[in-house]
N, C-alpha and C positions, 0 to 999 in steps of 0.2 A: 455734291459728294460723288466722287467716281467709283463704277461698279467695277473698274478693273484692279485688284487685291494683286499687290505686288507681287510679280513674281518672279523666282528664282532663274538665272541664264538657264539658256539651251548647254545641251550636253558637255562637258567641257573633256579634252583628251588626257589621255591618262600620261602622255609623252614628262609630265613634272614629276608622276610617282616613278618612271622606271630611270628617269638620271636621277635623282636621290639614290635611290636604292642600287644604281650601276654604282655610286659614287661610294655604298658601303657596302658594297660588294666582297671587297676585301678584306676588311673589317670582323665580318659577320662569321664570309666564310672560316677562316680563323677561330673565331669565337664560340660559331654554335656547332649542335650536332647535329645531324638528323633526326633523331627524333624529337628534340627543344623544335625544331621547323615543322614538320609532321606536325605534334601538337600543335601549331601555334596556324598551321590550315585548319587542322579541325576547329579553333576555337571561332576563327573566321568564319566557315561556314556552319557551324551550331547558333552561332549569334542568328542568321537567319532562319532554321529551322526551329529555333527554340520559343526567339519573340515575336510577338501578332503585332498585323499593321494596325494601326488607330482603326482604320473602316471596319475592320472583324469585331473589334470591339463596341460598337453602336449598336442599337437595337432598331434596325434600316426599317423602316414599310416602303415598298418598294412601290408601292400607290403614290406615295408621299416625294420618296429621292430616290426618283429611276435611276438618276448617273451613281449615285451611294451603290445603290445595287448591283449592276454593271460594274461596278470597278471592283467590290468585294468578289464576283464573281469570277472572274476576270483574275485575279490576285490570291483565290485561295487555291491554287496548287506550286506555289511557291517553296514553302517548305520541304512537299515531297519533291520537287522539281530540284531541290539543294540535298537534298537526301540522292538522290539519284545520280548526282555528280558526285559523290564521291564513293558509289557505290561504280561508276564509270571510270573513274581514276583506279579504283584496286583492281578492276577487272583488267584494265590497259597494264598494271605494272604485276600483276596473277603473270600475266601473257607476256610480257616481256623476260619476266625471271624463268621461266620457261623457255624461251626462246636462246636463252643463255647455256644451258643444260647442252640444248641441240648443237650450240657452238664448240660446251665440251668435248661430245661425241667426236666433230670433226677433229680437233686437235690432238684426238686420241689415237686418231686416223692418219695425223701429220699431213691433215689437208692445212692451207693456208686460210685464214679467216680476218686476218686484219680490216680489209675494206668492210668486211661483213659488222665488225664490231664495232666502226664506225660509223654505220651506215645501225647498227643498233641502236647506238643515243640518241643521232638525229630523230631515227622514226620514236621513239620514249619520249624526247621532246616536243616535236609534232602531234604528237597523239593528244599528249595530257594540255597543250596550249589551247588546242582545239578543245576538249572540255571545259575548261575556267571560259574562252571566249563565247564561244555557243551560250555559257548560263550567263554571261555579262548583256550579250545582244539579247535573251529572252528578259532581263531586267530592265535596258533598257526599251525596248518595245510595251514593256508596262508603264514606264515612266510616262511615256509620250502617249499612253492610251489615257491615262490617271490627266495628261494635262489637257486634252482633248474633250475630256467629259468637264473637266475645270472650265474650259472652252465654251461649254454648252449652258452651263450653269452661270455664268457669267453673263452671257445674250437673255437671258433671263432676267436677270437683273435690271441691265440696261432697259431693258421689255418696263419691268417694273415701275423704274423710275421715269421713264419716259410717260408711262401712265399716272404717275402721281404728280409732276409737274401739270398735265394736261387736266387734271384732278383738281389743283388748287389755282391755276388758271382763272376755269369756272367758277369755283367761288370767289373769286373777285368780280368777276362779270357780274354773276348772281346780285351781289350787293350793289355792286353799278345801277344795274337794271332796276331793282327795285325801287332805292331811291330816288330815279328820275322816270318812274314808268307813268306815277299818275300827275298829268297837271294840278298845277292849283287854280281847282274850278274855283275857288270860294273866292280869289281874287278876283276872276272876270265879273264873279254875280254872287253875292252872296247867300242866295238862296240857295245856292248849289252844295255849300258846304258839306250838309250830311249825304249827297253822293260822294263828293269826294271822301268825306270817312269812311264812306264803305268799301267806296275803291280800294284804298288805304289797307284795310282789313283785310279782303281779300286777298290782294297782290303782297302782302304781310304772310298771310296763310300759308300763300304758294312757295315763295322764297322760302318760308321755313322749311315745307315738304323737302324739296327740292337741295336744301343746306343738307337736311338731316342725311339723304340717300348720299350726297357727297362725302359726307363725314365719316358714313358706313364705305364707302367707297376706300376712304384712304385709310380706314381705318385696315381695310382688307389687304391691300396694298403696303401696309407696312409690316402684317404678319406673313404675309408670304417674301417681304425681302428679307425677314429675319431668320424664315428657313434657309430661305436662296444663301444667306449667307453664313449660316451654320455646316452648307452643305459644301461650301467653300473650305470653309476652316478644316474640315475631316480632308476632304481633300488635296488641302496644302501640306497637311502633315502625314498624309496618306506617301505624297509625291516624297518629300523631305526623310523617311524614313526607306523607300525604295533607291534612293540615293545611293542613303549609310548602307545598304545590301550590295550594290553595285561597288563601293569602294572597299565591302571586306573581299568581294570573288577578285577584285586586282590585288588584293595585297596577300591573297591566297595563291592567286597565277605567279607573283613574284617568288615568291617564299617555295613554289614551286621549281621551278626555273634555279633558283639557288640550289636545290636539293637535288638535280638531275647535273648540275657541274660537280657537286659532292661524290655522285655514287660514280660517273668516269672519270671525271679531273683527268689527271692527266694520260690515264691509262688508254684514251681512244688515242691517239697521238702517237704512242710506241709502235716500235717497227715489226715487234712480233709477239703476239698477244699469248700467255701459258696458260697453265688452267689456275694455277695460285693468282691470276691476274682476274681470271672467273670465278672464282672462290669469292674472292674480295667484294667481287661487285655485288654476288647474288647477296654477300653478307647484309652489305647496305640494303640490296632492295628490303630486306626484310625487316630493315628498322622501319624503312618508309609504309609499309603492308602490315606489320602487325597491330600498331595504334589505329590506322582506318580501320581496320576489321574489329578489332574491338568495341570501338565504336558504332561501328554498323553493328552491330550483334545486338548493343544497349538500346540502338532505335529502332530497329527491323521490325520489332511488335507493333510499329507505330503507323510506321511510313515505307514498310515492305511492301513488294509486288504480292496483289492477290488481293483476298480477304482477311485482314485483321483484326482481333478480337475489339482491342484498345481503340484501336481507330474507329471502329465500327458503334461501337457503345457510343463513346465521345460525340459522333454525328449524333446519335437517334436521340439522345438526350437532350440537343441541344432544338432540333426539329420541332420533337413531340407536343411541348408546349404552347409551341404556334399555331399546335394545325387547328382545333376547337373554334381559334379566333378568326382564323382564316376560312372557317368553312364560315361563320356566323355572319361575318362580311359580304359574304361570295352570296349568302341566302337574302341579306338587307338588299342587295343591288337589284334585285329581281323588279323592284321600283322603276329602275331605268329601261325595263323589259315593255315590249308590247302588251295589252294586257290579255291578250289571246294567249302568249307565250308564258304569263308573267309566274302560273301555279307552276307549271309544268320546269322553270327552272330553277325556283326554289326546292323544289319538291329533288330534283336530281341534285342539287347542290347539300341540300341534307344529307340523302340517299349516302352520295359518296362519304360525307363525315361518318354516317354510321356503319357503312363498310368498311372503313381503316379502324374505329374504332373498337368493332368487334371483331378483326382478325388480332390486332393490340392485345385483346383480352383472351384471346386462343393461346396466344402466347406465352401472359401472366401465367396462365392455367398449367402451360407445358413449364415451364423455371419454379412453379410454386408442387411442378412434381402433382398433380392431377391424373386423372384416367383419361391422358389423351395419349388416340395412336401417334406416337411423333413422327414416324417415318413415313406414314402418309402425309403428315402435316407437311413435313418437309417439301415432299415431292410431288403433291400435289396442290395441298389449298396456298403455299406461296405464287405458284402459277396462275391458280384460281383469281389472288386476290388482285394481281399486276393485270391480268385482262381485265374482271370486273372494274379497278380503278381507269383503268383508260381507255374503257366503254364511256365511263360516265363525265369523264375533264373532255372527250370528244365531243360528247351530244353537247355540254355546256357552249363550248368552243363555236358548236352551227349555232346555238341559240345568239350568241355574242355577235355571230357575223351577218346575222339573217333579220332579226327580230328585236333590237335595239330603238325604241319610240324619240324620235326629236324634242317632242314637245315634253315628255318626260326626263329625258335629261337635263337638259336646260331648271324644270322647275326641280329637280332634285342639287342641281347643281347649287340655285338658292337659297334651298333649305340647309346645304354642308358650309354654306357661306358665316349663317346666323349660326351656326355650331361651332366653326372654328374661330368667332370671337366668343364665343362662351365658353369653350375648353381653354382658350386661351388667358381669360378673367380670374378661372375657376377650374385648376390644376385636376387631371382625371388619371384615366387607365390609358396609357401611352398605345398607339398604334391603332387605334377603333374608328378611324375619320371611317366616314361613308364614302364607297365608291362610288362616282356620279358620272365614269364613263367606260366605254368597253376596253378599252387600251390598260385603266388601271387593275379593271375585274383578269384581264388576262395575266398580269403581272404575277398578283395573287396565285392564279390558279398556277403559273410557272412554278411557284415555289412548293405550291401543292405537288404540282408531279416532282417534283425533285424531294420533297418529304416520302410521298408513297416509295421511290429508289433505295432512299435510304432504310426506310422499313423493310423491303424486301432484302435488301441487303445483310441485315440484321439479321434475320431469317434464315438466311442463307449462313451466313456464320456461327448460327446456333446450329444449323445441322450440319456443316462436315465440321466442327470443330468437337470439344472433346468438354462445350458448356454442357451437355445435355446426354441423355443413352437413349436409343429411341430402345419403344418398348412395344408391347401389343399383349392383349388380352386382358385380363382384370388384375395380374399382377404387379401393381406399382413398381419400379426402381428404383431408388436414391441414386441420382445424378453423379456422376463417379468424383468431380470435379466440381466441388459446393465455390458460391458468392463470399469471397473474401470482403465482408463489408467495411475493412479498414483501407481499403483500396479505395481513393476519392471515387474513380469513374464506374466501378463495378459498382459501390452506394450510392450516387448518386441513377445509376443503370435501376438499382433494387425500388429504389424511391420514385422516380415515373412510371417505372412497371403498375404501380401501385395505386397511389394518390393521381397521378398524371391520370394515368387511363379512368378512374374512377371518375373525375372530376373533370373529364373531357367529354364522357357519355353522359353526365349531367349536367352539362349546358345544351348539347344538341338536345336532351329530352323537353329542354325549357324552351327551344325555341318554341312560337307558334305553331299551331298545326296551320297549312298555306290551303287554303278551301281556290279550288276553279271559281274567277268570278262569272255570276249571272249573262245568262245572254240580256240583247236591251229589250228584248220582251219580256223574259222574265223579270226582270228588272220592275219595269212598269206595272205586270201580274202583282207582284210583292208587295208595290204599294198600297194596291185597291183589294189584295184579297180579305177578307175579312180573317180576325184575331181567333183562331178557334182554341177552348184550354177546356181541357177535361175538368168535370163538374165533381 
C-alpha cells in the first residue's frame, strides 16, 4: 500500500478564468450594475470569512498532530485577513472619490485635468488589483505551507510502514528459526528424546515471547498509521477548501476590474473631462462604497482593528476548557523529569493551573457584580497575572531543557505504548495521551501561553469596554450593560464563567499532592526505622 495519498496538481494559473470572463465581458457589462457586482465581491469574500477550514474544526492535541497544529495555526487569521481586504478596498475607493472632488476644484479653476483623470483609473485600478493579489499570494503561501506539513506527515508514514514490513519480516524468521533450531536428538540416540522435548519447550517458550512483543509491535504500528492517516485526510481537505478561498479572491479581482471599466468607461478617453463627467463618476463610486461599508459595519464587532467584544468571548470560551486538561498533562510528564527536578515541576506546573484559575474566578466575581475594586483589577492584577503566568511556563521551560531523565523517557514512552492499545480497544476522554517527551510537554505548554493571552485579553476588553463600570468602596453598581443570554456567544461566555471555572479548580484540587522524593539515605532510613503509632 503506498503512503503517498493522492494528491491534487501544484498551483494552476488563473490565465482560463480571465479569457472567460474577457469573453463576457460584454455581456455582463451590459447586464449588470454595480451594485449586483459589489454584492457579488462581497459574497465571494464572506464565503471566506464566514466558513471554518476542516482543521479549526478537530479537536488537535498537538502532542498527538504537531503538523494539525501548525497548519490550524498557521490558517486561523484568514478570515480577518479577508476582512481586512475589503476593509483596504473602501479605504483605496474612500481616497480615490476624494481625489475626484480635488479634480473638481481644478476644473472650477479651468485648469486642464484630462491626463490627470486618466492617470485616476489607472492608479483605482492598480491599487484595488494589488489588494485581491496580495490576499491570493497570502492564500497561496498557505496552500504550499498545508502541503508541506502533508509532506512531513506522509515521511511518517512511509517511516511506518517501512517498520511494519521490517516487523512481519521477523516473524517469519521467528517461525523459521524455531522450527529448525532444535535437532532431532531422538533420531541420532534415542535416549536423547526427553532433551530434545525440553529443547522443544523451551525454544517454543521463547518464540512465543518474542511473537507476542511483535504482534504488540505491529499492533503499535498500525495505530499510529491510522492517526498518520487521519492527519492526512484533515489535511487534504484542509488544502482542497483553501483552494475554493483562492478561487473566490480571482473571481472577486475579476468582478472588480469589471466595476472600475463601469465607473470610467468611456469617460477617461474624452478630450476634456467637466464636472457633470465628475458628478457621474463619484455617483458610481458610491454604489461600489456603500454595500462594503455596510458590510463592514455588520462585521467590524467581529474582525475589527483592536479589541472586540464578540471576538474576544468567542476565543476565551473556546480556550478555557482545555486549559484544566492541559495543566493535568503538563503535571503527569513530571515522570519524564529527573527525579531531583521531578516535585519541583509538577508542583510549578499546578502552581500555574491555579494562578489562571483564580484570576478566572476574580473575574466571575467582577460580571456576577461582587465587591470587587474593578479598576484596580483592570490595571493592575491583569498585569499581575501576565508576569506571574510567564514567570512560571519559563521556570517549566529550564526544567524541560535542563532536567529531562533518558532512562525515564524511554520507560514512560512504554508505558503510553500499552495505553494507547487500550484507549484504542476501549473508547475514552479524547486528548489525555501522556506526554513521554520534552518537545510534546512544550507543545502543550505553547498553547498554555496563548490561552493565558487570550485570558488577558479578555480582561482587557472587560475593562475599556462598556461590559463592566468599575467601582470602589462598598457600594455595589449594576453593570450599565447586562449579559444578553440569548446571544449564543455572551451565554455560552455566561456558562464557562460559571461551571468552566468551577469545574477546572476542581480537577487541579484532585490532583495529587507531588511530595520531594527521599534522598537515597533516607530512603534506606525509611526502611529500617522502626513503625512508631501512638498507644
Amino acid at each position: 500500500m503506498s503512503s503517498d495519498l493522492n494528491k491534487p496538481s501544484t498551483d494552476q494559473p488563473t490565465a482560463s478564468a480571465d479569457i472567460a470572463c474577457s469573453e463576457n465581458d460584454s455581456e455582463l457589462f451590459e447586464k449588470n450594475r454595480i451594485p449586483d457586482w459589489t454584492d457579488s465581491i462581497i459574497t465571494h469574500v464572506s464565503t471566506i470569512i464566514d466558513s471554518k477550514l476542516p482543521v479549526t474544526e478537530c479537536n488537535i492535541d498537538p502532542a498527538r498532530s504537531p503538523q494539525l497544529e501548525s497548519i490550524m495555526v498557521q490558517t486561523s487569521q484568514l478570515p480577518n485577513e479577508a476582512f481586512q481586504m475589503l476593509l483596504d478596498l473602501k479605504r483605496v475607493a474612500d481616497d480615490h472619490e476624494s481625489r475626484l472632488e480635488v479634480l473638481r476644484h481644478l476644473i472650477q479653476k479651468n485648469e486642464p485635468i484630462d491626463d490627470k483623470f486618466k492617470e485616476q483609473e489607472l492608479s483605482f485600478m492598480a491599487a484595488g488589483r494589488k489588494i485581491f493579489v496580495d490576499y491570493h499570494t497570502l492564500i497561496s503561501q498557505h496552500i504550499r505551507f498545508v502541503e508541506k506539513s502533508w509532506d512531513d506527515v506522509n515521511k511518517k508514514i512511509r517511516l511506518v510502514l517501512e517498520e511494519t514490513k521490517k516487523t512481519q519480516d521477523w516473524q517469519g524468521r521467528v517461525e523459521v528459526i524455531k522450527d529448525n533450531l532444535v535437532p532431532e536428538l531422538s533420531a541420532i540416540n534415542p535416549l536423547l528424546a526427553p532433551a530434545e522435548s525440553v529443547a522443544n519447550v523451551t525454544v517454543g517458550l521463547g518464540a512465543y515471547e518474542i511473537s507476542r512483543k511483535l504482534d504488540d509491535k505491529l499492533r503499535d504500528l498500525g495505530l499510529s498509521d491510522e492517526a498518520l492517516r487521519e492527519d492526512v485526510r484533515v489535511a487534504i481537505e484542509t488544502q482542497a477548501k483553501l483552494r475554493d478561498y483562492r478561487s473566490q479572491s480571482v473571481s472577486a479581482r475579476l468582478l472588480f476590474e469589471l466595476i472600475c471599466k463601469k465607473i470610467y468607461g468611456k469617460k477617461a478617453f474624452v478630450l476634456v473631462v467637466t464636472s457633470q463627467q465628475i458628478d457621474t463618476v463619484k455617483e458610481t463610486f458610491s454604489q461600489l462604497i456603500l454595500p462594503i461599508n455596510e458590510y463592514l459595519i455588520v462585521k467590524n464587532g467581529y474582525y475589527g482593528h483592536g479589541i472586540t467584544v464578540i471576538r474576544e468571548v468567542d476565543s476565551f470560551c473556546d480556550v478555557i476548557p482545555k486549559i484544566s486538561q492541559d495543566i493535568e498533562r503538563i503535571v503527569a510528564a513530571r515522570v519524564i523529569i529527573k527525579r531531583s527536578h521531578e516535585a519541583t515541576f509538577g508542583k510549578t506546573a499546578h502552581q500555574l493551573g491555579m494562578v489562571i484559575f483564580q484570576f478566572l474566578q476574580t473575574i466571575r466575581d467582577i460580571y456576577d457584580q461582587k465587591i470587587v475594586e474593578q479598576a484596580a483589577f483592570f490595571t493592575k492584577k491583569t498585569h499581575q497575572f501576565s508576569q506571574e503566568t510567564g514567570v512560571l511556563i519559563h521556570s517549566l521551560d529550564n526544567i524541560l531543557d535542563k532536567r529531562i531523565s533518558s532512562r525515564r523517557m524511554a520507560k514512560a514512552k512504554k508505558i503510553r505504548k500499552v495505553e494507547d492499545r487500550f484507549s484504542n480497544a476501549i473508547p475514552g476522554p479524547g486528548n489525555r495521551r501522556a506526554l513521554v517527551n520534552p518537545d510534546e510537554v512544550r507543545r502543550i505548554l505553547r498553547r498554555l501561553d496563548k490561552s493565558v493571552e487570550t485570558i488577558h485579553t479578555l480582561a482587557a476588553t472587560s475593562g475599556i469596554g462598556k461590559m463592566v463600570q468599575s467601582i470602589t468602596g462598598n457600594e455595589v453598581e449594576r453593570a450599565h450593560v447586562e449579559f444578553d443570554l440569548s446571544n449564543n456567544s455572551l451565554g455560552d461566555f455566561h456558562q464557562v464563567l460559571g461551571e468552566g471555572v468551577r469545574s477546572g479548580l476542581e480537577e487541579l484540587e484532585e490532583l495529587l499532592p507531588i511530595k520531594k522524593p527521599k534522598s537515597f539515605i533516607g530512603q534506606i532510613g525509611a526502611i529500617f526505622r522502626p513503625n512508631r503509632q501512638e498507644c
